[in-house]
C-alpha positions, 0 to 999 in steps of 0.5 A: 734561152726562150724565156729570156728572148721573151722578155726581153722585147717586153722589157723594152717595149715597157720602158718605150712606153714609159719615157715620162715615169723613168726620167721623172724617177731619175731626177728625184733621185738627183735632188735628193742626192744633191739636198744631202751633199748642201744641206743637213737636217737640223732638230728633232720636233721643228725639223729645219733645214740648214746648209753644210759649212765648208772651211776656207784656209783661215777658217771663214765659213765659206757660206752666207752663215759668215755674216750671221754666226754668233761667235760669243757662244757661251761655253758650258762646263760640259763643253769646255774640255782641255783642247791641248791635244784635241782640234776645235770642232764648235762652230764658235771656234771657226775664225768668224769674221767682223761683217761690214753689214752689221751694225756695231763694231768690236774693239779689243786690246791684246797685251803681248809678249814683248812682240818684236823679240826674236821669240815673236819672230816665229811664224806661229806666234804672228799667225795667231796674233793676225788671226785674232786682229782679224776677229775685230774691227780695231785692236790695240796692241802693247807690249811691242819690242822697238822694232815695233814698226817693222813687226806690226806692219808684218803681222798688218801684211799677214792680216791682210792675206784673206782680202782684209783691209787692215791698216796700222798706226805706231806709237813712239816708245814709251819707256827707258831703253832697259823697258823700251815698249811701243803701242799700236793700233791695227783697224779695219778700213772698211769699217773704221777710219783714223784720223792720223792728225790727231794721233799723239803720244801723252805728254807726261814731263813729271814721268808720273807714268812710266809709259805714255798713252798713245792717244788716237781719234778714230770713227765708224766708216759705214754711217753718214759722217753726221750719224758716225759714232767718233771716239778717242782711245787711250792705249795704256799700260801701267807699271805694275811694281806702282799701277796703283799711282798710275790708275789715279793718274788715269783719272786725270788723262782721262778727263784731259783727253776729254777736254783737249779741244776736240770736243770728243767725250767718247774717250775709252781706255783699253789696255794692261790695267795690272788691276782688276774692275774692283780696284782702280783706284781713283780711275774707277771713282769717275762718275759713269764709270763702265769697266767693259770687263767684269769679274773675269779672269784675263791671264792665260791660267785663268785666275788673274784680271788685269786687262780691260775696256774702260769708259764713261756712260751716259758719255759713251751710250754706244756700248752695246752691252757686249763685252768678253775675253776671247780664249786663245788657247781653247780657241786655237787648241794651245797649250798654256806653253804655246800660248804663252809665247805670244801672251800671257794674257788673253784679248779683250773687247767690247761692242759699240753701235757705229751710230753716234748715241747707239741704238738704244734699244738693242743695248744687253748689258750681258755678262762677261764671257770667255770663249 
C-alpha cells in the first residue's frame, strides 16, 4: 500500500509535466488508424498507396477510381475460372461506369432472347440487361417481342434507378406476325443525343431482307456541335436460314444510307450478322471495311462469331481501336441456363472519339477481347 501511494503522485505529476508528449503520441496514433481504414498499401519494391473501394448497391465504385478504372482488363487463363458457383472478386467485374469526362464514347449491340416474352418478364433477366446498358453510352437492342415499347421503356426506367439519363427509341416491327421483332436503341443523354427526325425504318418493298434496319442519326454531347463526332447506325439482324443474301444486300444499304442526302459518311452497322468478320459476303468486300469484332467468339458457349460492329476507315477514323465482347456470364457470375434466359449471345462494342475525325494519336488498334 506504501509502495503504491508513492508512485502514484509520481505518475501524475509525469504526465502534468508532459501534456505536449502524450497528445502528440495519441494523434499519431489516430492517423495511422484512420490511414488503414481509407487506404492499402500497394507493391512490394514501388510501394504506392491507394484508397479502399467500397461498393454502392449497383457495383459503381464509390470512389474517384469510378472515373478512372479500366474495365477491358485482359483476362489470363490463370484468372479465368468457371464463375457458376463463385462471386466475382476482380476489379474489372465491379459495374464501371461510362464517365461523362472522357473523351471517347462506347456503342454496343446486344441481341436478346425475344425480349418482351413472358420469360424476359422476370426481374432478374431486366436487371441484367439494364446493368449492361449501363456500361455504354449507346446500345442497340434486337430481338425485341411486340410489346417492345412497353418493355424498353421499363428496362429505360430500371437504367435509370442509379441516376442515369438514359433515354430510348423504338423501331417499328420488323417481320410477319409468325417472326415479329422490333429494335431499339438505349443512349446516354448526358453523352449522346439523337435526332428523333431522322429516325426511320428501311424501306425495303422487294423483302430482300426479312427484317428492315432501323436507321438512327445521332452525335456526341460534350464537344462544340462543329467539333462533335455525328454518325448514323444501322440496326441489323439477318435471317439466318439466308444471311448470305442479306449481308450482299447490306453493301448496298450501306452505301445508300451514306448517300441519303444527310451528307453523314459515319455510317456503322451493328447488330446479328449470323457470320463471322471472315465471311460477309459481299458487305465485307467494301473497300475500308473495319469489322469492329475479330476472330472472337460472341455466343454464350464461346464457340460461334455471329454478331459484330461494322463500318468504314478512312470514313470513320473516330474508332479508337478499342473493341470487345463483354462476358455476361463471368461477369455477372451466370450459369449458361441463366444466362441464356436473356441471350444466347453476348454484347459487343466499340470505342470512337466524341471528336469529329478522332484524336488520332491515341488510336490502339488493340486485339479483340473478352472479359
Amino acid at each position: 500500500m506504501p509502495a503504491f501511494s508513492n508512485l502514484r503522485p509520481n505518475f501524475v505529476e509525469e504526465i502534468m509535466r508532459k501534456p505536449a508528449a502524450y497528445l502528440f503520441a495519441i494523434l499519431v496514433g489516430a492517423i495511422i488508424w484512420f490511414f488503414f481504414q481509407h487506404f492499402d498499401i500497394v507493391g512490394m519494391q514501388a510501394v504506392r498507396f491507394v484508397p479502399k473501394e467500397q461498393e454502392k448497391g449497383d457495383g459503381e465504385l464509390q470512389s474517384d477510381l469510378t472515373n478512372t478504372l479500366e474495365v477491358d482488363v485482359e483476362f489470363t487463363d490463370a484468372n479465368l475460372q468457371d464463375s457458376g458457383n463463385t462471386a466475382p472478386t476482380s476489379a474489372a467485374s465491379l459495374e464501371v461506369v461510362p464517365s461523362v469526362s472522357r473523351q471517347s464514347i462506347r456503342i454496343a449491340s446486344f441481341h436478346l432472347n425475344y425480349f418482351g416474352s413472358s420469360s424476359a418478364d422476370k426481374a432478374h433477366v431486366l436487371d441484367i440487361v439494364a446493368r449492361v446498358v449501363r456500361r455504354f453510352d449507346i446500345v442497340a437492342l434486337q430481338g425485341i417481342s411486340p410489346r417492345g415499347s412497353t418493355i424498353v421503356a421499363e428496362l429505360n426506367d430500371l437504367a435509370n434507378q442509379t441516376g442515369r439519363k438514359y433515354d430510348h427509341i423504338v423501331g417499328a416491327s420488323t417481320a410477319d406476325q409468325d417472326d415479329d421483332m422490333q429494335f431499339a436503341f438505349l443512349f446516354d443523354r448526358e453523352t449522346i443525343m439523337a435526332d428523333r427526325n431522322e429516325l426511320y425504318t428501311l424501306g425495303d418493298p422487294q423483302n430482300l431482307l426479312r427484317r428492315d434496319p432501323l436507321v438512327g442519326w445521332f452525335r456526341t454531347r460534350k464537344p462544340a456541335a462543329e467539333r462533335a463526332f455525328t454518325f448514323t447506325l444501322v440496326n441489323v439482324h439477318t435471317e439466318r436460314r439466308r444471311h448470305l443474301q442479306e449481308l450482299n444486300v447490306l453493301h448496298d444499304v450501306l452505301y445508300a444510307i451514306r448517300d441519303d442526302g444527310r451528307q453523314e459518311d459515319d455510317v456503322i452497322l451493328l447488330g446479328c450478322f449470323h457470320a463471322d468478320d471472315r465471311q460477309l459476303g459481299k458487305l465485307g468486300r467494301v473497300p475500308g471495311i473495319v469489322s469492329a469484332i475479330r476472330s472472337v467468339p460472341t455466343n454464350i458457349e464461346g464457340t460461334l462469331q455471329t454478331e459484330n460492329i461494322v463500318f468504314r476507315k478512312p470514313a470513320t477514323d473516330e474508332f479508337t481501336g478499342r473493341s470487345g465482347v463483354f462476358d455476361v456470364l463471368r461477369n455477372y457470375n451466370l450459369s449458361v441456363a441463366r444466362a441464356r434466359e436473356v441471350s444466347d449471345f453476348m454484347p459487343v462494342w466499340a470505342e470512337f472519339s466524341v471528336f469529329e475525325g478522332g484524336d488520332r494519336g491515341r488510336v490502339a488498334n488493340e486485339p479483340n477481347r473478352r472479359y
